[in-house]
Backbone and ligand atoms as CSV (ligand in chain L), in Angstrom:
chain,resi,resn,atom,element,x,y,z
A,1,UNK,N,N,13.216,51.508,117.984
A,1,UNK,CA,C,13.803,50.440,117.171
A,1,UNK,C,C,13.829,49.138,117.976
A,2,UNK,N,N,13.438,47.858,117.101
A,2,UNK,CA,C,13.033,46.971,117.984
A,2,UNK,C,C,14.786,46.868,118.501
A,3,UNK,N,N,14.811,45.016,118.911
A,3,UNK,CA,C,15.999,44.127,118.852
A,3,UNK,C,C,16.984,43.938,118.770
A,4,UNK,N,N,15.441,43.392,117.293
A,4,UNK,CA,C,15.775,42.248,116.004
A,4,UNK,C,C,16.982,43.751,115.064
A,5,UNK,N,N,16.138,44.678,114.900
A,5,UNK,CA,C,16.384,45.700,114.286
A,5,UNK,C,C,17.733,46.123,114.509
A,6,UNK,N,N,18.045,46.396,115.988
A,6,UNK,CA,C,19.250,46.756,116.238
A,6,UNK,C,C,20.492,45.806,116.073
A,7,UNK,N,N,20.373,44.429,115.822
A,7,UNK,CA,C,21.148,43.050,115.538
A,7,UNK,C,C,21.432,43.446,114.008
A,8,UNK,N,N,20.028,43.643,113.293
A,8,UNK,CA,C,20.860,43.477,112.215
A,8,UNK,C,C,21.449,44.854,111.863
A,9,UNK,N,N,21.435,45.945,112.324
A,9,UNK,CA,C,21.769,47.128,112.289
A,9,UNK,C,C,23.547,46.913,112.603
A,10,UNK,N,N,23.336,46.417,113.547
A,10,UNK,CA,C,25.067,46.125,113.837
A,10,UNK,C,C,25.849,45.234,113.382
A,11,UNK,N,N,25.318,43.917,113.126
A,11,UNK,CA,C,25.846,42.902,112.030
A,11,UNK,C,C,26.086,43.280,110.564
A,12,UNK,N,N,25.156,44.274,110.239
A,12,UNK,CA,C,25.080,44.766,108.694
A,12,UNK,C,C,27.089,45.983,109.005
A,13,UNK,N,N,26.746,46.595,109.753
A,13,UNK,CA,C,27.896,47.108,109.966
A,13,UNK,C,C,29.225,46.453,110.390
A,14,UNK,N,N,29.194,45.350,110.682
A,14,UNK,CA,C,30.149,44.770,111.188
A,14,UNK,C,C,30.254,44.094,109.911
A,15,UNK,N,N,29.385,43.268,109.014
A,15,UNK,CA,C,30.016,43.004,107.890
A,15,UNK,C,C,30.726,44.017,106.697
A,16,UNK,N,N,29.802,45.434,106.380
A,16,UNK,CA,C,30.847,46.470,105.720
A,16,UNK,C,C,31.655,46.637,106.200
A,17,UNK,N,N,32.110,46.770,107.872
A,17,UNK,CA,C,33.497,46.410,108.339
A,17,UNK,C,C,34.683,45.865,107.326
A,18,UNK,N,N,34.286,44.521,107.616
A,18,UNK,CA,C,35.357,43.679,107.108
A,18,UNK,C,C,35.267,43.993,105.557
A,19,UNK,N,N,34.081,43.602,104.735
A,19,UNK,CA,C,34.489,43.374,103.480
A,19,UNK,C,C,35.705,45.599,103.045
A,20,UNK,N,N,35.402,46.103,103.572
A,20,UNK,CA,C,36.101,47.500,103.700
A,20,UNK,C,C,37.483,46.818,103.743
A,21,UNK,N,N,37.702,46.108,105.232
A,21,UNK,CA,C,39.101,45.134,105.463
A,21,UNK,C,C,39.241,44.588,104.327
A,22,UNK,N,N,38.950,43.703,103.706
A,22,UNK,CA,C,39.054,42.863,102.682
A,22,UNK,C,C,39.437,43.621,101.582
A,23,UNK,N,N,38.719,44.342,101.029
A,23,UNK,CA,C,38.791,44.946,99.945
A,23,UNK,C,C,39.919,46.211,100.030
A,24,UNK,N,N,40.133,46.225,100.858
A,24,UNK,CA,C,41.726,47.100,100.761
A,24,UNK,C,C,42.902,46.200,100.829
A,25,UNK,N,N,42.533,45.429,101.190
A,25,UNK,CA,C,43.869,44.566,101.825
A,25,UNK,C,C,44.132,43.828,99.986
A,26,UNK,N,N,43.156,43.810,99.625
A,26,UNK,CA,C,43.057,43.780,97.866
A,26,UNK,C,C,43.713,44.600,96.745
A,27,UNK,N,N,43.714,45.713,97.346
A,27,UNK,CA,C,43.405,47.052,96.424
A,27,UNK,C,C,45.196,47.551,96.678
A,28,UNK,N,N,45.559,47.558,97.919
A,28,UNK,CA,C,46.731,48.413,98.048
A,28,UNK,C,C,48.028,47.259,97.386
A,29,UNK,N,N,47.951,46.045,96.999
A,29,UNK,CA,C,49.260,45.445,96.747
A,29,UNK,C,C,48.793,45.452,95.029
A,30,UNK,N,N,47.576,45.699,94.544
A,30,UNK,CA,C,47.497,46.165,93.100
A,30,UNK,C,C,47.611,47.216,92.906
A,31,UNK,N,N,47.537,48.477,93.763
A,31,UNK,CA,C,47.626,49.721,93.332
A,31,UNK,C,C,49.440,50.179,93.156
A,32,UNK,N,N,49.732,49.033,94.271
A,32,UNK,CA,C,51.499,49.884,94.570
A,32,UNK,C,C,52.164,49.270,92.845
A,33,UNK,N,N,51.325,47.483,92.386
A,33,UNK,CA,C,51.979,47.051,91.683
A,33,UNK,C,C,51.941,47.870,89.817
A,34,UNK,N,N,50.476,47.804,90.125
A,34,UNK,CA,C,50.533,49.167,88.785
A,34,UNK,C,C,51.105,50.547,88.871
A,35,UNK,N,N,51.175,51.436,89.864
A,35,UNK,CA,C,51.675,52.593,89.754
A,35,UNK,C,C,53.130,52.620,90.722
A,36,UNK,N,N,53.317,51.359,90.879
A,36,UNK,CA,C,54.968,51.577,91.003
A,36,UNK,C,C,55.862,51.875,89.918
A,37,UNK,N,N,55.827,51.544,88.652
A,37,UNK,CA,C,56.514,51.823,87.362
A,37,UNK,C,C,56.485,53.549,87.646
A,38,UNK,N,N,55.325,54.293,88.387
A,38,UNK,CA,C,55.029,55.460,87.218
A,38,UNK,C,C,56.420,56.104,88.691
A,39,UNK,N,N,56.674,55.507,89.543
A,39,UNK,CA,C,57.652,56.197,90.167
A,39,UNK,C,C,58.951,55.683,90.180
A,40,UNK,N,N,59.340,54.823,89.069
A,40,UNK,CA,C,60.519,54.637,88.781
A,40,UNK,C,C,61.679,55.241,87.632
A,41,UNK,N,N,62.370,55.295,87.697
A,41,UNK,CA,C,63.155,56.062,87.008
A,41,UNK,C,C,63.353,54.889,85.636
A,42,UNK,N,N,63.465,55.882,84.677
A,42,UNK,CA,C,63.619,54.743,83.127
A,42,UNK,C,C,65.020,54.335,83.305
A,43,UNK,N,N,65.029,52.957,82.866
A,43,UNK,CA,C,66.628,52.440,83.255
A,43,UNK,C,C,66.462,51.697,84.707
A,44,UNK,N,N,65.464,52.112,85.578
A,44,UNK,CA,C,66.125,51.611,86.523
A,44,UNK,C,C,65.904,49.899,86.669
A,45,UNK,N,N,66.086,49.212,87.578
A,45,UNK,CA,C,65.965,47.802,87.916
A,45,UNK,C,C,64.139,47.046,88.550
A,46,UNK,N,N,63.792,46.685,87.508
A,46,UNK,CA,C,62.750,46.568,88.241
A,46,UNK,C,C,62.590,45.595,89.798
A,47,UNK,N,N,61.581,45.214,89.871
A,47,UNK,CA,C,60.971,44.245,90.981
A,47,UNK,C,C,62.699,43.467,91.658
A,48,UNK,N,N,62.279,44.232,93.182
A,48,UNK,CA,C,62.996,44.031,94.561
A,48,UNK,C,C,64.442,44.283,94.583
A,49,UNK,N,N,64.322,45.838,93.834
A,49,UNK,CA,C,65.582,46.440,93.819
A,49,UNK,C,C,66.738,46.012,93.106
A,50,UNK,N,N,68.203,46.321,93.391
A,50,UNK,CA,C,69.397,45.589,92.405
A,50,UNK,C,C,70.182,44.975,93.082
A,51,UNK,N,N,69.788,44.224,94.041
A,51,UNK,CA,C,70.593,43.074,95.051
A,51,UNK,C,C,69.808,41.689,94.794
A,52,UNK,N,N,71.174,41.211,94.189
A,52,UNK,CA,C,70.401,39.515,93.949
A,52,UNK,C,C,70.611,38.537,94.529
A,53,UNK,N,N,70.317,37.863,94.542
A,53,UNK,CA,C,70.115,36.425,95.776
A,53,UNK,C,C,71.794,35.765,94.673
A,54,UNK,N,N,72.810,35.646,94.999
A,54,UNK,CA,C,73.756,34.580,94.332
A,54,UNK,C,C,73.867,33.478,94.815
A,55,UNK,N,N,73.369,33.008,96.253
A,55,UNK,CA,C,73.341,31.858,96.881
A,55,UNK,C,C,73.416,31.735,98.042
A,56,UNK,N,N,73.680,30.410,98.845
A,56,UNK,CA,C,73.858,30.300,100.204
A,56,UNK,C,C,75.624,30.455,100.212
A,57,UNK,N,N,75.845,31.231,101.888
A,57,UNK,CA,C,77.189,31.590,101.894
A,57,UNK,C,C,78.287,30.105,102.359
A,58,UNK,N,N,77.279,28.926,102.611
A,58,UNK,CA,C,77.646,27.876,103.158
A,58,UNK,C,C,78.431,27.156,101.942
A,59,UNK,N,N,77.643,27.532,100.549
A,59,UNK,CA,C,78.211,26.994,99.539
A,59,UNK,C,C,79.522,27.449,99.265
A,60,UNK,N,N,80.160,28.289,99.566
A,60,UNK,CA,C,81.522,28.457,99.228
A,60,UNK,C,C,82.326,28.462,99.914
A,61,UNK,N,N,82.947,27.661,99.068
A,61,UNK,CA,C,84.455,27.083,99.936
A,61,UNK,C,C,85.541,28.192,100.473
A,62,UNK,N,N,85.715,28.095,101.227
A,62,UNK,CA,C,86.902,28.446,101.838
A,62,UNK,C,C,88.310,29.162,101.290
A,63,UNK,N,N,88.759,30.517,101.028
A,63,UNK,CA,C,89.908,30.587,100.071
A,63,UNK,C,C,90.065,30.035,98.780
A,64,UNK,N,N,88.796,29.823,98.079
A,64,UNK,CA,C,88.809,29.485,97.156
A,64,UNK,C,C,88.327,31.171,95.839
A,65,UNK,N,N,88.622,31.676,94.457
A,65,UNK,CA,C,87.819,32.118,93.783
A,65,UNK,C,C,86.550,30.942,92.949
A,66,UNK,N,N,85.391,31.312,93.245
A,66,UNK,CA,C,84.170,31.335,92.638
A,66,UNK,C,C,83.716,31.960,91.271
A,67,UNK,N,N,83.258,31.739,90.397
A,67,UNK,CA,C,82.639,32.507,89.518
A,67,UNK,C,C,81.125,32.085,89.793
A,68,UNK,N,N,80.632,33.103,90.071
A,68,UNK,CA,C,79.378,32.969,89.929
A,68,UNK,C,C,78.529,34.094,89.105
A,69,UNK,N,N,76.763,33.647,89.101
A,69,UNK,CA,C,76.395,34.577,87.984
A,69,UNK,C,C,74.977,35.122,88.696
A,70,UNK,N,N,74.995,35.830,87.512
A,70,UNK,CA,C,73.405,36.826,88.429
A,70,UNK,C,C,72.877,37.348,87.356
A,71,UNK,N,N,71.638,37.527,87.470
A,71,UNK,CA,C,71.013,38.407,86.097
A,71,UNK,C,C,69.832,39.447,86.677
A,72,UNK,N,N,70.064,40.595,85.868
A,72,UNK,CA,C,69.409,41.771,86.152
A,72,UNK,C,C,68.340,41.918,85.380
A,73,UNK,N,N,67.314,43.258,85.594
A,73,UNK,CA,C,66.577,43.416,84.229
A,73,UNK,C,C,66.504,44.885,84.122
A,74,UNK,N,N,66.064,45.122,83.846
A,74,UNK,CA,C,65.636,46.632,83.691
A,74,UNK,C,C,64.091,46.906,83.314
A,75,UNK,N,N,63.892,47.971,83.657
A,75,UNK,CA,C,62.224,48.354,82.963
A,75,UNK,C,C,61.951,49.913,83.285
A,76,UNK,N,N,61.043,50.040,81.891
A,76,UNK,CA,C,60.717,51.228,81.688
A,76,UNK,C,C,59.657,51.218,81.592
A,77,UNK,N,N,59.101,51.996,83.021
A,77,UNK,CA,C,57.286,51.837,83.174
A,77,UNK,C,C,56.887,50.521,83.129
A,78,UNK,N,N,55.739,50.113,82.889
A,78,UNK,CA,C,55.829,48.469,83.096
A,78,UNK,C,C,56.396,47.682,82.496
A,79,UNK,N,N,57.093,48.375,81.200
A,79,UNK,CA,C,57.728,47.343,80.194
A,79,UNK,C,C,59.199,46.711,80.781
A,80,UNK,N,N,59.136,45.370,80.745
A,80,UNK,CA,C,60.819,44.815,81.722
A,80,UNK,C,C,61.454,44.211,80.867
A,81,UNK,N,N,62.780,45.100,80.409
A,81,UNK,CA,C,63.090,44.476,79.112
A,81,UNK,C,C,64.706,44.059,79.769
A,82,UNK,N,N,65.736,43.869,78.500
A,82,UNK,CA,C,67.167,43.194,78.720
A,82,UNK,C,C,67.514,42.695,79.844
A,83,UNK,N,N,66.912,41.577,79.966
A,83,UNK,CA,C,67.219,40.936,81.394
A,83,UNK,C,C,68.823,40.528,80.876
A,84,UNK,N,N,69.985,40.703,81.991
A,84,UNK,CA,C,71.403,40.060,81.243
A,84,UNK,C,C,72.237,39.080,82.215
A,85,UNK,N,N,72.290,38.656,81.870
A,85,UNK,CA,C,73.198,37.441,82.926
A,85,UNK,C,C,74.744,38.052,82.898
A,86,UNK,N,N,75.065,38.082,84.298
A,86,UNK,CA,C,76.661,38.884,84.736
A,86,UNK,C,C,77.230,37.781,85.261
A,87,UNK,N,N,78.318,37.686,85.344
A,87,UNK,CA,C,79.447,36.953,86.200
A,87,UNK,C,C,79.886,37.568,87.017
A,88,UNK,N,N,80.136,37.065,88.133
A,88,UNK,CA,C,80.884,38.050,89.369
A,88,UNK,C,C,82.062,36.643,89.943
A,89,UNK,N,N,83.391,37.279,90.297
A,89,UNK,CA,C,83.899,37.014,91.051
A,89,UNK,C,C,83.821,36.815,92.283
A,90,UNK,N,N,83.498,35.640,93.722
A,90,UNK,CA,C,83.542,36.032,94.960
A,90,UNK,C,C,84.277,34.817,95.739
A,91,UNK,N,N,84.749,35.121,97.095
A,91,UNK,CA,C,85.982,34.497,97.794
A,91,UNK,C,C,84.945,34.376,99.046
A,92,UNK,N,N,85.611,33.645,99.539
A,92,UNK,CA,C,85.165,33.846,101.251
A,92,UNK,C,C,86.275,33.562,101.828
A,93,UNK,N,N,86.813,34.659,102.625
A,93,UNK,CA,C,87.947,34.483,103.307
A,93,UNK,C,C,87.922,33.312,104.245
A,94,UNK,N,N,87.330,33.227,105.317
A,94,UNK,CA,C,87.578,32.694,106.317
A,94,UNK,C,C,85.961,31.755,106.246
A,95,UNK,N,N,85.449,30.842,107.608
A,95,UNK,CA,C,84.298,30.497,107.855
A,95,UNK,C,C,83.379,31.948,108.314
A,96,UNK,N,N,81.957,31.493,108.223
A,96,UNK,CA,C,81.067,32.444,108.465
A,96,UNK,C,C,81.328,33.504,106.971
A,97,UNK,N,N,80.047,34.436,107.653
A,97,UNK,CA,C,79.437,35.574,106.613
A,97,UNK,C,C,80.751,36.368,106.640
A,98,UNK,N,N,82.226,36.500,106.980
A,98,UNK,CA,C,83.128,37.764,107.313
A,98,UNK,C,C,83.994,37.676,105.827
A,99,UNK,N,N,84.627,38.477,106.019
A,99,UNK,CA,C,86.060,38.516,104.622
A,99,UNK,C,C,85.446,38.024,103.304
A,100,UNK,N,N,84.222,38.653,102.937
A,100,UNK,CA,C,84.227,38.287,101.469
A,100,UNK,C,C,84.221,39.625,100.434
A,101,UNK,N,N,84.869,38.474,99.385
A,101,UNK,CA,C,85.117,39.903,98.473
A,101,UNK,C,C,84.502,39.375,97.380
A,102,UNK,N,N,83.645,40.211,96.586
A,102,UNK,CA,C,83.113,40.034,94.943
A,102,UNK,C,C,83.778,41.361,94.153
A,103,UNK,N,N,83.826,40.394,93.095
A,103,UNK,CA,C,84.489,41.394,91.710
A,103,UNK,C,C,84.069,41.416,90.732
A,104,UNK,N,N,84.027,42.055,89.671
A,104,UNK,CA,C,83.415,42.132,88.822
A,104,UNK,C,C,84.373,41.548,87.621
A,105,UNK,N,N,84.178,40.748,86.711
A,105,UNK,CA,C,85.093,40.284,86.015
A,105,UNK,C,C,85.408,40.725,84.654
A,106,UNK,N,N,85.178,41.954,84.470
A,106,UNK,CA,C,85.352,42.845,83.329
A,106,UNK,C,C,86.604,43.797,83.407
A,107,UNK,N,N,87.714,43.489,83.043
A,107,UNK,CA,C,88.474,44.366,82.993
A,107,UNK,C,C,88.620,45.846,82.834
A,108,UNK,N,N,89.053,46.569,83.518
A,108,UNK,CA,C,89.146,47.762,83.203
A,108,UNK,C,C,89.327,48.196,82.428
A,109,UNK,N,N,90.110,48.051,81.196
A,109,UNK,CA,C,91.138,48.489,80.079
A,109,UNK,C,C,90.229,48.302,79.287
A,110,UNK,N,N,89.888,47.380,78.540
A,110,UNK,CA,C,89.296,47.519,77.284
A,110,UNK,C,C,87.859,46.845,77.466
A,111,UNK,N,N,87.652,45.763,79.145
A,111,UNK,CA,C,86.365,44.881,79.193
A,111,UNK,C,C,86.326,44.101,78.439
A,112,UNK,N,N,87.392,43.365,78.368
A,112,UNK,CA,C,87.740,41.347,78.152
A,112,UNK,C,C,87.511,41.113,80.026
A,113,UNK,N,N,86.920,39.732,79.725
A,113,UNK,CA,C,86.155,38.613,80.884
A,113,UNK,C,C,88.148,38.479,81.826
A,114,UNK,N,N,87.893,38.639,82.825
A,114,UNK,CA,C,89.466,38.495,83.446
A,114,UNK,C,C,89.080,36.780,84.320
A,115,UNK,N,N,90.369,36.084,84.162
A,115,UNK,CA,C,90.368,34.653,84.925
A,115,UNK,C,C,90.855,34.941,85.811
A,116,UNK,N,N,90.905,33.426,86.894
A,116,UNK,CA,C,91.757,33.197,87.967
A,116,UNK,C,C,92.637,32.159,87.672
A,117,UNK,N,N,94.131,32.511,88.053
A,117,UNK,CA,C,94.475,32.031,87.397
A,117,UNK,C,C,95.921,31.113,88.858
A,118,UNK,N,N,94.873,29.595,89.683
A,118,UNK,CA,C,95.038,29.378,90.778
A,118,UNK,C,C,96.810,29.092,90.783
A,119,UNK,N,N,97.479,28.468,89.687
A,119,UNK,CA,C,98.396,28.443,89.809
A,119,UNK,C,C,99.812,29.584,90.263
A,120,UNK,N,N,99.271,30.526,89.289
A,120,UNK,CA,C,100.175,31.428,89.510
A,120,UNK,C,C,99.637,32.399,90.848
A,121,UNK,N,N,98.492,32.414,91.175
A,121,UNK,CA,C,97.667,32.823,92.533
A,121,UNK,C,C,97.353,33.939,91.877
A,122,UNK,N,N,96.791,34.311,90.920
A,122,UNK,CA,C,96.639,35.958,90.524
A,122,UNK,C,C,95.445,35.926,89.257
A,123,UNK,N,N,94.567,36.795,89.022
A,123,UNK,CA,C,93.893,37.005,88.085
A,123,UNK,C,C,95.123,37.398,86.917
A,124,UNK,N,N,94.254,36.871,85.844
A,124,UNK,CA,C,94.691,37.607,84.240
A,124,UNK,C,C,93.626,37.758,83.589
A,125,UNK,N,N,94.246,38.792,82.684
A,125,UNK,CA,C,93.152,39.252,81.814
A,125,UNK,C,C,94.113,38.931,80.254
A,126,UNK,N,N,93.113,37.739,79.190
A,126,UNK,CA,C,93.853,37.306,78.434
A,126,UNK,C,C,94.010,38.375,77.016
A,127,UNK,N,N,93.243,39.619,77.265
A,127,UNK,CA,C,93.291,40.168,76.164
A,127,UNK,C,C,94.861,41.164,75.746
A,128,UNK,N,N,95.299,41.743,77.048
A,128,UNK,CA,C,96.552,42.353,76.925
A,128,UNK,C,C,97.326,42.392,78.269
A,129,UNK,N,N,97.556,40.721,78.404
A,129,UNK,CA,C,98.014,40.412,79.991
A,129,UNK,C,C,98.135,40.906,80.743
A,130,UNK,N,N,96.653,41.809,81.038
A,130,UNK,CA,C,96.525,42.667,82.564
A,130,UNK,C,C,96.497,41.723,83.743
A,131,UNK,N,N,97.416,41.971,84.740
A,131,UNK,CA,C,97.238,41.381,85.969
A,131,UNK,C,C,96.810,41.753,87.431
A,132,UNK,N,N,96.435,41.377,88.122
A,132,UNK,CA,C,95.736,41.713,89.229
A,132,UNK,C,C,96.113,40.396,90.540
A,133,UNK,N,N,96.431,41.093,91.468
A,133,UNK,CA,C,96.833,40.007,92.645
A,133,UNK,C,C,95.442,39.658,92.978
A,134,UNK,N,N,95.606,38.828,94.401
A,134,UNK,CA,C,94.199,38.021,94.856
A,134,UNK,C,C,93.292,39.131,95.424
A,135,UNK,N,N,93.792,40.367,95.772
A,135,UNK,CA,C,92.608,41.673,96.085
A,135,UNK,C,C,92.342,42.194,95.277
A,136,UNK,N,N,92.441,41.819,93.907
A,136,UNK,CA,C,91.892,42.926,92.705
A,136,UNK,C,C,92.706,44.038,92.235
A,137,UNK,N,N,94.253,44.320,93.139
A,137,UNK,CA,C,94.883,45.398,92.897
A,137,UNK,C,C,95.931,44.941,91.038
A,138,UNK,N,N,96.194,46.231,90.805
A,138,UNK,CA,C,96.612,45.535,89.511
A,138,UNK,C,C,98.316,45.613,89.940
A,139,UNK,N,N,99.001,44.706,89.348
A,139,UNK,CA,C,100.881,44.596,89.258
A,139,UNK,C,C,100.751,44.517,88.209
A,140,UNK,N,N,100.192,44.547,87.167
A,140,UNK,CA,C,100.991,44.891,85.708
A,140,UNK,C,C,100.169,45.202,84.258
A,141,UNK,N,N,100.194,45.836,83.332
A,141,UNK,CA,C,99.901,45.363,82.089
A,141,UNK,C,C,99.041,46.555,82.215
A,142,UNK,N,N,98.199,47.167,81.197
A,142,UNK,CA,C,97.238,48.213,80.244
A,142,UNK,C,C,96.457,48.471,81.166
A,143,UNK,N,N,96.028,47.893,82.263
A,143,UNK,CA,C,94.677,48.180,82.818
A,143,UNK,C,C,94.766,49.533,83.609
A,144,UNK,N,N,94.082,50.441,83.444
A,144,UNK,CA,C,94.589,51.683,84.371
A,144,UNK,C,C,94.370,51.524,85.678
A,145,UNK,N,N,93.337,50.690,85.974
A,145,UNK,CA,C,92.991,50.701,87.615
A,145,UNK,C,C,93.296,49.121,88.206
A,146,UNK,N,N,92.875,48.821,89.016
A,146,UNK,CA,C,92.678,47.328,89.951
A,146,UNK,C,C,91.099,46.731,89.419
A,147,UNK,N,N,90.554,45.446,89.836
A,147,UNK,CA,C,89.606,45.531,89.349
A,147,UNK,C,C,88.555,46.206,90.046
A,148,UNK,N,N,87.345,45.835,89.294
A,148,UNK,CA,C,86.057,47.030,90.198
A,148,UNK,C,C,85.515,45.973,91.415
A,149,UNK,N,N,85.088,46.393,92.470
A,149,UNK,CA,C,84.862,45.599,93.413
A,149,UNK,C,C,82.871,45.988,93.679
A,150,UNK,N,N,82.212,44.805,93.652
A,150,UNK,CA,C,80.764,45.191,93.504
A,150,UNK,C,C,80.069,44.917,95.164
A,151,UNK,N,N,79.002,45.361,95.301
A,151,UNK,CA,C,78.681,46.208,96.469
A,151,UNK,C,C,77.924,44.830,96.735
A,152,UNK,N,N,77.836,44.007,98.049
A,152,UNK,CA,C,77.107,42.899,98.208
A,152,UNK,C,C,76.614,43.046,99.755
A,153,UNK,N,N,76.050,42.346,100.517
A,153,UNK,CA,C,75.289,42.063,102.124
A,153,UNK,C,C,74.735,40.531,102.034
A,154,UNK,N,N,75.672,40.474,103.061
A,154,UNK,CA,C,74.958,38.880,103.445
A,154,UNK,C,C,73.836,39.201,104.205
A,155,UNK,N,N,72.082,38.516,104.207
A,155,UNK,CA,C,70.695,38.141,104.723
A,155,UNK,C,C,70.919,37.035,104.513
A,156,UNK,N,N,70.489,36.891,106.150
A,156,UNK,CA,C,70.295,35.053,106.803
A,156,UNK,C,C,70.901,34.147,106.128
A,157,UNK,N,N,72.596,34.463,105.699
A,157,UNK,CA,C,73.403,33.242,105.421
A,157,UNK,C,C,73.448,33.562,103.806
A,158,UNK,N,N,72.950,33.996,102.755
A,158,UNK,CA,C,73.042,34.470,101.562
A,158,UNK,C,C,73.334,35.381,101.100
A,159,UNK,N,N,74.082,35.111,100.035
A,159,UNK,CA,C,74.861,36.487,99.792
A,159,UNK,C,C,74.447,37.356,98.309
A,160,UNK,N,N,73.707,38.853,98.925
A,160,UNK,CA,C,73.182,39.516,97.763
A,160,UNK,C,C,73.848,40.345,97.438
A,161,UNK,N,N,74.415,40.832,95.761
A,161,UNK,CA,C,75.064,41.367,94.921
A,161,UNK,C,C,74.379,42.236,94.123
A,162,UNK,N,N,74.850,43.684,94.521
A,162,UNK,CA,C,74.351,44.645,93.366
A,162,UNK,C,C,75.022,44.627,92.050
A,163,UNK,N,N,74.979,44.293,90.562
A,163,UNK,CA,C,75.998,44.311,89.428
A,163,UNK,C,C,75.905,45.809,89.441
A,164,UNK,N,N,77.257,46.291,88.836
A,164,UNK,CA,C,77.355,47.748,88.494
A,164,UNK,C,C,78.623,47.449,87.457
A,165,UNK,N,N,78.098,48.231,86.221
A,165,UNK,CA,C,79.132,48.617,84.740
A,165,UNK,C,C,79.927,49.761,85.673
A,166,UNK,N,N,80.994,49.821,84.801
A,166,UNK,CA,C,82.190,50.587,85.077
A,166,UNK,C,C,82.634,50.965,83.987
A,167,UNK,N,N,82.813,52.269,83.663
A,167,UNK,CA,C,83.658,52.891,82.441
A,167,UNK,C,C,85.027,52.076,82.673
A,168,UNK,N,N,85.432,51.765,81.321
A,168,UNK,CA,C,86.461,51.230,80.986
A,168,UNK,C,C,87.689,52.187,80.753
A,169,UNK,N,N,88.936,51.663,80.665
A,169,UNK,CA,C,89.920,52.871,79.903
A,169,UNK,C,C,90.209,53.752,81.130
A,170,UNK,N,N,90.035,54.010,82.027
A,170,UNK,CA,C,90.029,55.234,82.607
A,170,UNK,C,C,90.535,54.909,84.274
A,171,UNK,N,N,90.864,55.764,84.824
A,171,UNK,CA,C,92.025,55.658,86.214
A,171,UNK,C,C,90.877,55.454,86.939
A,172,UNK,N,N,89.707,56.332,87.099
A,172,UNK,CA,C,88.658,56.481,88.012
A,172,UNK,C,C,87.503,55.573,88.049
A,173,UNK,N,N,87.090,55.493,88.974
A,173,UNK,CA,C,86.610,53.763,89.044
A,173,UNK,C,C,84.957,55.271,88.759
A,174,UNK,N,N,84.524,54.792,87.095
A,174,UNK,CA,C,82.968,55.673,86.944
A,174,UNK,C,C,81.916,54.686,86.948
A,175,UNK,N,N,80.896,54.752,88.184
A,175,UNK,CA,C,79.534,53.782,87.605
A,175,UNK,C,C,78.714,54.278,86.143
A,176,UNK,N,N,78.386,53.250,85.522
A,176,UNK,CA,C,77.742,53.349,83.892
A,176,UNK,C,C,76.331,53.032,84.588
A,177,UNK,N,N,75.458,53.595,83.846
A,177,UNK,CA,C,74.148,53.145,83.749
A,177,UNK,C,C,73.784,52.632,82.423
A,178,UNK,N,N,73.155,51.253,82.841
A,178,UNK,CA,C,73.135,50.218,80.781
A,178,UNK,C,C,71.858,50.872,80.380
L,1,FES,S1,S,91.279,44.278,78.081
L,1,FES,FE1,FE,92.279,43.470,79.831
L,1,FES,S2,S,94.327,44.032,79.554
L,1,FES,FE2,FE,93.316,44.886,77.869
């Protein structure tokens, strides 16, 4: 074999090389994106799990309650349907990522929207004046439990929130699947 022969013998291989590189580096972020549905559970949350971006942790003030909001979706197989916009309760105790608490603002008892209510320093719930101090615990009224407290992690200064339903009516704090 001449060279010339052996040049292009090895260049020819060094280019199926790459386009091999290429063409996978293609193939595997379409393959995970179509047959990721077929390994998800129906109901579940599609695309990048059920922790949502609610914001930077810089944005909230200090001992203050927040309402803020978040929206989920769901999907079944590729279909991504009832996307729903939630409200969450969240505080930041102190400066920095430490002492924060999110809540879910659905009452226990029957699931009327519960306020803050800064004057008197305490949540209410206006449907059958359930009350709840500034930790969510309840001092008075129909609600059987305190409120539900939702599962969050601050990444690089932002704070992500899983929403989770809660059976209503009932002593035991039950996760719902919508
Ligand atoms: S729904 Fe909140 S007290 Fe009844």
């Amino acid at each position: 074999m001449s060279t010339v022969q052996q040049r292009r013998g090895f260049l020819s291989l060094i280019t199926r090389c790459l386009m091999s590189v290429l063409g996978l580096s293609l193939a595997v972020p379409a393959l995970a994106y179509f047959c990721g549905p077929l390994w998800r559970k129906p109901g579940e949350e599609a695309v990048g799990g059920s922790l949502r971006d609610v914001g930077a942790i810089k944005d909230l003030p200090v001992g203050e309650w927040r309402l803020l909001s978040l929206e989920t979706v769901t999907a079944n197989g590729w279909e991504k349907s009832g996307a729903r916009r939630h409200s969450i309760w969240v505080r930041r105790e102190a400066a920095g990522d430490q002492a924060i608490s999110v809540f879910s603002p659905i009452c226990p008892h029957l699931g009327c929207p519960i306020n803050w209510n800064e004057e008197q320093a305490h949540f209410l719930c206006p449907c059958h004046g359930g009350i709840f101090n500034g930790q969510g615990q309840l001092l008075s009224g129909p609600p059987p439990r305190g409120m539900d407290a939702l599962e969050f992690e601050v990444r690089a200064g932002r704070l992500f929130v899983r929403w989770q339903d809660f059976k209503v009516g009932v002593r035991e704090r039950v996760p719902v699947k919508v």
